[in-house]
C-alpha positions as a Markdown table, in Angstrom:
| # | Residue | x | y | z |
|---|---|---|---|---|
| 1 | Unk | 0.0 | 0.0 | 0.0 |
| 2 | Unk | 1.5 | 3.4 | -0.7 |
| 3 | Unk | 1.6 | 5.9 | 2.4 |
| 4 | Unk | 1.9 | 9.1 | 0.5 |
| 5 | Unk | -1.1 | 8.5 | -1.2 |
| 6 | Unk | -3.6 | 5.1 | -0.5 |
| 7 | Unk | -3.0 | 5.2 | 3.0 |
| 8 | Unk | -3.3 | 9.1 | 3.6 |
| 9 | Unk | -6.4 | 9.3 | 1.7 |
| 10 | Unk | -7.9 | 6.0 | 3.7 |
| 11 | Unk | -7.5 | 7.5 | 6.9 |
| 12 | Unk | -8.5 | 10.6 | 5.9 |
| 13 | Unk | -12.0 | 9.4 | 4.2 |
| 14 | Unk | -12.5 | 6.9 | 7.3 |
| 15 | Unk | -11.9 | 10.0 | 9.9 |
| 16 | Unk | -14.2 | 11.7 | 8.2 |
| 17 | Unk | -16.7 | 9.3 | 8.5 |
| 18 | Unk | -16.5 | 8.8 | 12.3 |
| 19 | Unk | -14.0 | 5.4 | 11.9 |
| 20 | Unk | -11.3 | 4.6 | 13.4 |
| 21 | Unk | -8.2 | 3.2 | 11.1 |
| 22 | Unk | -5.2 | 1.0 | 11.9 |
| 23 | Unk | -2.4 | 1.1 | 10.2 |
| 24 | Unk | 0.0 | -1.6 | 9.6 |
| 25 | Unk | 3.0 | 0.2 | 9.3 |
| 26 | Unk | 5.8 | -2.6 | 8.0 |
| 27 | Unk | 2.9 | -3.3 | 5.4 |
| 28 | Unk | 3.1 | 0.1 | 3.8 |
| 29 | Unk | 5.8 | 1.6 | 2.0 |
| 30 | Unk | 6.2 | 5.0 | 0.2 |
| 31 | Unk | 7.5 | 6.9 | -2.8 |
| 32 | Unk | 11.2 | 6.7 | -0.6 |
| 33 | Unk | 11.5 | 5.3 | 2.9 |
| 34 | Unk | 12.3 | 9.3 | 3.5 |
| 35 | Unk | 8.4 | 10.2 | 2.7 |
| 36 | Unk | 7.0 | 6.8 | 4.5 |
| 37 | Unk | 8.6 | 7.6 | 7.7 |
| 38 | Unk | 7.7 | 11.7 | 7.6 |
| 39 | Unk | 4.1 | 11.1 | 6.2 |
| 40 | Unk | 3.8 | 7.9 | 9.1 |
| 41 | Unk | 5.7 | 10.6 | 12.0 |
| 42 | Unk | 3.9 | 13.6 | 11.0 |
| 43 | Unk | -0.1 | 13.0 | 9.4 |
| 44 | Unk | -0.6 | 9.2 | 10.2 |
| 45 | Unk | -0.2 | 9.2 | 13.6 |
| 46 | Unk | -2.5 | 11.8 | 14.4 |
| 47 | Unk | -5.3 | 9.8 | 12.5 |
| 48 | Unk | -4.5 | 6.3 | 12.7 |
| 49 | Unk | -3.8 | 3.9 | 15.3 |
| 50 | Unk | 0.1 | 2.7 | 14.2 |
| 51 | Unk | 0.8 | -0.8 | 14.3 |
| 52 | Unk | 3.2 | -3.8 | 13.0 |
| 53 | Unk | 2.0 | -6.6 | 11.5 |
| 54 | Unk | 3.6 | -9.0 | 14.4 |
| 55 | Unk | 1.4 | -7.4 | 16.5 |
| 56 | Unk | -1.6 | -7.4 | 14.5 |
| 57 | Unk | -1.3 | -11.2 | 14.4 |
| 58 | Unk | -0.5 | -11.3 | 17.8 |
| 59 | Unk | -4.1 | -9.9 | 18.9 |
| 60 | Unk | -5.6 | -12.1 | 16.6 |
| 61 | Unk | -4.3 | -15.4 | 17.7 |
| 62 | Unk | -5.2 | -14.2 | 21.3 |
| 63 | Unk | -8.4 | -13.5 | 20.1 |
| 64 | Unk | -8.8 | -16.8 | 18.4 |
| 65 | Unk | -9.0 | -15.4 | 15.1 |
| 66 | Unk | -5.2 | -16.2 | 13.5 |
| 67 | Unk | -3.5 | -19.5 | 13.4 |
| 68 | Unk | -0.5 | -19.2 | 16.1 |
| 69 | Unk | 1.4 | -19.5 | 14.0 |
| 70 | Unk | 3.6 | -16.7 | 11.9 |
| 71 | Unk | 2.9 | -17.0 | 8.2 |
| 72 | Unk | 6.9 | -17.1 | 6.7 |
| 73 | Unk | 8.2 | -14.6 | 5.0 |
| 74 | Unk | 10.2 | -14.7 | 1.3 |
């Protein structure tokens, strides 16, 4: 997903509409890791809860919603 633009405008839209948005932050990338981390530091945080995707599937498997086990990575 592309923070300077997807992401920005999803949180943006779901704010808007009285939501509350996570984002999974090491499932994200920008134009340059420069923009991702200043958009992320600087807009995202003030609209979206900011998260990693270890901990995503961490409340899930607690939850019983997520195998326990972590999917492997390429």
């Amino acid at each position: 997903m592309s923070t300077n633009v997807a992401l920005l405008a999803g949180a943006l839209g779901a704010t808007d509409r009285g939501y509350r948005s996570v984002l999974v932050e090491d499932a994200a990338a920008g134009a340059s890791v420069e923009s991702h981390t200043w958009i992320v530091a600087n807009l995202l945080r003030l609209l979206s809860t900011i998260t990693r995707a270890d901990e995503v599937h961490s409340d899930l498997a607690r939850r019983g919603g997520a195998p326990t086990t972590t999917p492997s990575r390429p």
